[in-house]
C-alpha positions, 0 to 999 in steps of 0.5 A: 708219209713214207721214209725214203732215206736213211743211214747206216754206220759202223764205228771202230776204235783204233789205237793210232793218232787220227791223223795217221788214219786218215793217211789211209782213210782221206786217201785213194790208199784205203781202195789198195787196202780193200784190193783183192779181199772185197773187190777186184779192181779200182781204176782211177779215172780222174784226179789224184785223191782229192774232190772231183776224183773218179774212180771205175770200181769193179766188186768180186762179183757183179758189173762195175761202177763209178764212184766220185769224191765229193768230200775231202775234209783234211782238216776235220778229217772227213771224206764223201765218196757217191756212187754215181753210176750203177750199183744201187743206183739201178736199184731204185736208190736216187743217192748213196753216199759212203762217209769216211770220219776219222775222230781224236779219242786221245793222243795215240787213239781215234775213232773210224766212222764209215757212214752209209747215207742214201735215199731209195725211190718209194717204190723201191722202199721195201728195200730199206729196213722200216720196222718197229723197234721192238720187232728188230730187239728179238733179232739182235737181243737174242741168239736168233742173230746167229741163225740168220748169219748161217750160213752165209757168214759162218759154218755154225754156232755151237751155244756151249752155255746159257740161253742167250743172256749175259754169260751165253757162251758160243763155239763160232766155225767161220766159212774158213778158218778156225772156231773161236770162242765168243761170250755175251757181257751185255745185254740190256733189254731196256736200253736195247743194247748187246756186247759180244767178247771174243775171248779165245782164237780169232783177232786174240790170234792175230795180236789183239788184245780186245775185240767186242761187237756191240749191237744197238736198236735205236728207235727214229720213228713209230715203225722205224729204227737205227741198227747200229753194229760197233766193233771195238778193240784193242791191239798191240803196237807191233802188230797194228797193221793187222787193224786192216783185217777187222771186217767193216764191209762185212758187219754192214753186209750182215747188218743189212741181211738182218734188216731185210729178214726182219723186214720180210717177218715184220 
C-alpha cells in the first residue's frame, strides 16, 4: 500500500509566556509579520480572525491562493489554516493543512510548533519523501547536507575543521550578508540525531545568546521516514522582537529540497 499522507514539523523554543505567542500566532497579525519577507500579499476576504475566515494570499513568486481557518483553539492554543484553493492543490495534493501550536515550557517560555499535514494523489506521490531511513541519515548525518543547500540557500561552506563529526567546524556565506561560524556538538549515528551551534556572527549578532538546529530521522515505516529540523535558541529580553527573523519557512523549504534529492538518489 502506498503512503499518500504525511507531515512536516518545526519546533522552536521561545522565551516569552505561550499566551503572548499566541497574540501573534492565533491571530491574522502572524500574516502582517511574514509581509513583504515571504510573500507579497494577504487580502482578507471574510472574517476577522477566527474560524471561517478567508484569506487571498499572493507568495513573491507565483499565482495566488486561498487560505481558510479551520481551527482557532484560544484555549489550548492551536490554529488550522487549509489551502483551499490553488497552490498544492494543482499539484496533485487533495489536502494541505498548516498547524500553528504554541505549548507552556515554563513561566516566561513556550514552545512554537507549526505543522505541515496533507495528502497528495497517488500518482502524484513522488512528490513526497518515502525513503528509507538509512538512505536519508547520509544526508542529514554528514557534511553532504550542506552541499545540497548550495546554492540555493547559502553562497558556500567553507569546513575549517573535521570530517563532519562532533567538532567539524564550518565557515557559512549567506546569499546575502555576512559568514558565521557554525560547530557540529552532536551527532549520534545510533539515535539519528545532529546538533549544529552557531557560535560566532549570525543570530549572536542580533541579541541571541543561543542558536542551534537539531536534525532528526525518524523511521514511520520499512521505507519511509519523519524529517525533523528543530530550531532552538535563547534570546535576550531587550531584544525579543528579533525571535521574528528566525527563518521558519525557510528550514521547511530546505527540509523538503532534502527529501526530493534523497528521493530522486534513493
Amino acid at each position: 500500500m502506498i503512503k499518500t499522507g504525511g507531515s512536516i514539523f518545526t519546533e522552536m523554543e521561545v522565551n516569552v509566556p505561550a499566551s503572548k505567542a499566541w497574540t501573534i500566532y492565533g491571530t491574522t497579525d502572524l500574516m502582517k509579520i511574514t509581509l513583504p519577507k515571504y510573500l507579497k500579499s494577504v487580502e482578507i476576504l471574510e472574517g476577522d480572525g477566527g474560524v471561517g475566515t478567508l484569506c487571498r494570499t499572493t507568495p513573491l513568486e507565483g499565482a495566488s491562493y486561498l487560505e481558510k481557518f479551520t481551527k482557532v483553539d484560544n484555549e489550548n492554543l492551536v490554529k488550522e489554516v487549509d489551502i483551499v484553493e490553488g497552490a498544492f492543490l494543482d499539484y496533485g495534493f487533495n489536502f494541505y493543512r498548516i498547524r500553528f501550536e504554541n505549548i507552556a515550557t515554563g513561566e516566561n517560555s513556550c514552545l512554537t510548533r507549526t505543522t505541515l499535514l496533507f495528502d497528495v494523489k497517488e500518482e502524484y506521490v513522488a512528490n513526497v519523501s518515502l525513503v528509507p531511513i538509512e538512505t536519508t541519515w547520509t544526508i542529514y548525518g554528514t557534511t553532504d547536507l550542506m552541499k545540497i543547500t548550495i546554492p540555493k540557500y547559502v553562497k558556500s561552506v567553507e569546513i575549517l575543521e573535521g570530517d563532519g563529526e562532533v567538532g567539524t567546524l564550518c565557515r557559512t556565506t549567506p546569499l546575502e550578508g555576512a559568514s558565521y561560524l557554525e560547530k557540529f556538538t552532536k551527532v549520534d549515528n545510533e539515535n539519528l540525531v545532529k546538533e549544529v551551534d552557531i557560535v560566532e556572527g549570525a543570530f549572536l549578532d542580533y541579541g541571541f545568546n543561543f542558536y542551534q538546529i537539531r536534525f532528526e530521522n525518524i523511521a514511520t515505516g520499512e521505507n519511509s521516514c519523519l524529517t525533523r529540523t528543530t530550531l532552538l535558541f535563547d534570546v535576550k529580553e531587550e531584544y525579543v522582537a528579533n525571535v521574528s527573523l528566525v527563518p521558519i519557512e525557510t528550514s521547511m523549504n530546505i527540509m523538503k529540497d532534502i527529501n526530493a534529492y534523497v528521493t530522486a538518489h534513493n
